[in-house]
N, C-alpha and C positions, 0 to 999 in steps of 0.2 A: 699368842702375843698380840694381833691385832686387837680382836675380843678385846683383852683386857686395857690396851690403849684407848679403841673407842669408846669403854667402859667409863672410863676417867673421863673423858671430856664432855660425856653428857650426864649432867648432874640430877639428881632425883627433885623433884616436883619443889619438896619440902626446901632443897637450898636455892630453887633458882630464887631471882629477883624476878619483880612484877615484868620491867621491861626485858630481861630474856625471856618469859612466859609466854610475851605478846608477843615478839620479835621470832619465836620461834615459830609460833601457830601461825606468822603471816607467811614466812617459808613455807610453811606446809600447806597454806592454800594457794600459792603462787604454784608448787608444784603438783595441785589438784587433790592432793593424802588430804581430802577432810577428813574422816573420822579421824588422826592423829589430830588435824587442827581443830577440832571438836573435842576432845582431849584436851588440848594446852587452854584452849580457850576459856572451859570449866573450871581447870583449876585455877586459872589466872582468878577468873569470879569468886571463886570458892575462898581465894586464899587474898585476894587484895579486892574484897567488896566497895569500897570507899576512895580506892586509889585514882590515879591520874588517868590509868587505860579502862578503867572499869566499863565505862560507858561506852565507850570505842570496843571493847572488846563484846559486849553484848548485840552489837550491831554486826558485828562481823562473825557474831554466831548465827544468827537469823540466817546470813549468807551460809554460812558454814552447813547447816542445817538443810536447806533449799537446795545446794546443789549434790549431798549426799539423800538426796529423796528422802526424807524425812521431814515431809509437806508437815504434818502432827505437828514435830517440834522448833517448825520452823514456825509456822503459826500464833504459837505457845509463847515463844520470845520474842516474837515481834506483839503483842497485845500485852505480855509483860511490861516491855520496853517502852511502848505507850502509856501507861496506867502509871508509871512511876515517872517517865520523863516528857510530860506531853509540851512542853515549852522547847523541849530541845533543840537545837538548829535544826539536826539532823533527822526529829520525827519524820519528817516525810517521807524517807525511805523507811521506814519501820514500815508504812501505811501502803508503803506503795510495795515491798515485801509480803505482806501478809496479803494483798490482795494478788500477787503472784503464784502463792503459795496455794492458797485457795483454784486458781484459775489451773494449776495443775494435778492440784490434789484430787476433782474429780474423773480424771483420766486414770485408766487402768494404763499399766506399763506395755500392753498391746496399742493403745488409741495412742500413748505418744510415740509413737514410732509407725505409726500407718496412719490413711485414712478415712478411718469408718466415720461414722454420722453421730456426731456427740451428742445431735440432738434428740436421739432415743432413748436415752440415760437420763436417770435422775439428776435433774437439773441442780441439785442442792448448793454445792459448791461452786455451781455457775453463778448461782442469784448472790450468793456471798461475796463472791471476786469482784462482781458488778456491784455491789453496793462498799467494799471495800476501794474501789477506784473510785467510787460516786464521791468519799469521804475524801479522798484525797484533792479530789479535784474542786472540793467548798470550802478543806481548810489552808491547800498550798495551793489557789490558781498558778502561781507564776515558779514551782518546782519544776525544777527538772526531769522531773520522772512523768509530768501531766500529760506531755503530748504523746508518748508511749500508752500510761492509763487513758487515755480518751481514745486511742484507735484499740484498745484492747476490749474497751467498755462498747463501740460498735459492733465489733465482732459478737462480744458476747451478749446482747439484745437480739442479735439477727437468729444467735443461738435460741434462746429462751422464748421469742416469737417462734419458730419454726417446731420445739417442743408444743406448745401449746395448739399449733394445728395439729401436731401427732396424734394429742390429746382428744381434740375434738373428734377427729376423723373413727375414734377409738368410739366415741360418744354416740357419732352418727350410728355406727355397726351395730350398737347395743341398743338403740331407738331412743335414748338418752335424750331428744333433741334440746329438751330446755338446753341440757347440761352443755350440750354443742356450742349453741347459739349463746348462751354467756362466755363461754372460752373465745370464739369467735369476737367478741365484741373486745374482750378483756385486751387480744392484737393490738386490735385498730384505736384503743383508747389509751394504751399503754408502751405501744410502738409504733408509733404512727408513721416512721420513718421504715421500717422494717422491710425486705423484701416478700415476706407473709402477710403482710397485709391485703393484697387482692385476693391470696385466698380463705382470710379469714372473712371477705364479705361476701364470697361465694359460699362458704359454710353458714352464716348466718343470712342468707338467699334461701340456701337447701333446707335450714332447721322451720327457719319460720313460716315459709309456707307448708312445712307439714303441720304444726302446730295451728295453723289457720288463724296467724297474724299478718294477714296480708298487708296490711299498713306496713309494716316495719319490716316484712320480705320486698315490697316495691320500694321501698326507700335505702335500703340498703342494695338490691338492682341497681337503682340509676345511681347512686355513688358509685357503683362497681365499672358501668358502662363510660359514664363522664371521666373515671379518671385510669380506668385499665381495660379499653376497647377489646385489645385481643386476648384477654384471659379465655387461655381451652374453656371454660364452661360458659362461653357465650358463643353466640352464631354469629355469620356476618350480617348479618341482620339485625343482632341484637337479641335476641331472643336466649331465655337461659337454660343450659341441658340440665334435667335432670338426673341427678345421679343416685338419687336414695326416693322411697317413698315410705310409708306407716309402715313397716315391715325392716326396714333397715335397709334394702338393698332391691334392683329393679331384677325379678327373673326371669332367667335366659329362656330361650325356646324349649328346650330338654327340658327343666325344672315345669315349666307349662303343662307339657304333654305330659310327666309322670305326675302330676299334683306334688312337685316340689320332693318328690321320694330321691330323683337325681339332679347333677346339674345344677346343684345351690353352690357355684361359686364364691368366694370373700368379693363383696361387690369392689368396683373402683373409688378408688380415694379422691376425696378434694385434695390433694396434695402435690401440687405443681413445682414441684421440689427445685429453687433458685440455689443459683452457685453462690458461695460465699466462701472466701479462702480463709484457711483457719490459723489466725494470728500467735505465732510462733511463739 
């Protein structure tokens, strides 16, 4: 008897009206059941494209979608929602969603819940989320979601410098040096606020005077010394340690005495690895 009484009062898809369609899916996200609200909200679209909540209701799929991890099609609707409504009031959350969406979409479901170093990862969806807030913050300076994207857009520069030493140091190993000493520079010219930047001019110290550009290993030196004194790869003296030579790496005394048969350790990294908390 219940069954059939709760049966009757909740009507199928085909007879609600638009505004129970919405009114129902906002229940269901008030009490966290998105995929149901993901449901009402579809069909709401499906069955009243044109209508009063249409547009309200595709904004609140974007949400609906983001918090049921479904980063893809949260994405999807909010770049829809854009392309079709870009005058809207309300774009700026579409913008400032989608670069959410992205900002978590490169995390595996282990990285959001610990914390390991995102910047070992394929940056891809880093460099998206940051140029999706980049947008946000040129076509709404004065939205409300800005000051959130611009501490999020910090965080994730400090991210994508700190890959790019990964990258380098990866470079150094492999004798790569050009390869280093452009990544190194790409830092310092592209994040100049970054907290990798001192060792991105330690990395292009190390590359180029192996390549025996000593102009541009001494000049990039005294930038390092002028404005990051106590960087580990300087002495107090000033003098800069060597950490790699032609070879990729400096060997130990073992590796010596056998002619490198043992004792070829993975040399030490330029990678002076700075804290930066990862925006939530």
């Amino acid at each position: 008897m219940l069954a059939a009484c709760s049966s009757k009062d909740k009507l199928p898809d085909e007879e609600r009206s638009e505004q129970a369609l919405y009114e129902a899916a906002a229940k269901q996200l008030n009490d966290s059941n998105y995929a149901q609200a993901i449901a009402d909200l579809q069909s709401l679209e499906a069955r009243y494209p044109f209508g009063p909540y249409a547009e309200q209701a595709q904004l609140e799929l974007i949400y609906a979608y983001y918090r049921a991890f479904d980063f893809d099609a949260s994405i999807e609707t909010a770049e829809r929602f854009i392309r079709l409504h870009p005058q809207h009031p309300n774009a700026d959350y579409a913008y400032y969603m989608r670069g959410l969406a992205n900002y978590q979409h490169g995390k595996g479901l282990f990285e959001r819940f610990s914390t390991s170093d995102m910047s070992a990862r394929d940056p891809g969806s880093a460099r998206q989320s940051f140029n999706d807030f980049s947008q946000l913050l040129a076509r709404f300076p004065n939205s409300e979601y800005a000051a959130d994207a611009s501490a999020r857009m910090s965080y994730l520069r400090n991210l994508l410098a700190r890959y790019e030493i990964n990258v380098a140091n990866y470079y150094l190993k492999r004798r790569a040096f050009l390869a280093a000493a452009n990544r190194g520079q790409y830092v310092v010219e592209n994040f100049p606020m970054a907290p990798s930047v001192p060792d991105a001019l330690a990395i292009m110290v190390q590359a180029y005077r192996i390549l025996g550009e000593n102009q541009l290993a001494d000049d990039s030196l005294a930038v390092l010394k002028a404005n990051f004194p106590d960087h580990p790869n300087l002495t107090k003296d000033g003098q800069f340690i060597e950490v790699y030579n032609e070879q990729g790496a400096k060997p130990n005394w073992l590796a010596r005495l056998t002619f490198g048969l043992f004792g070829r350790a993975a040399p030490p990294q330029i990678n002076h690895k700075k804290k930066y908390e990862p925006y939530l």
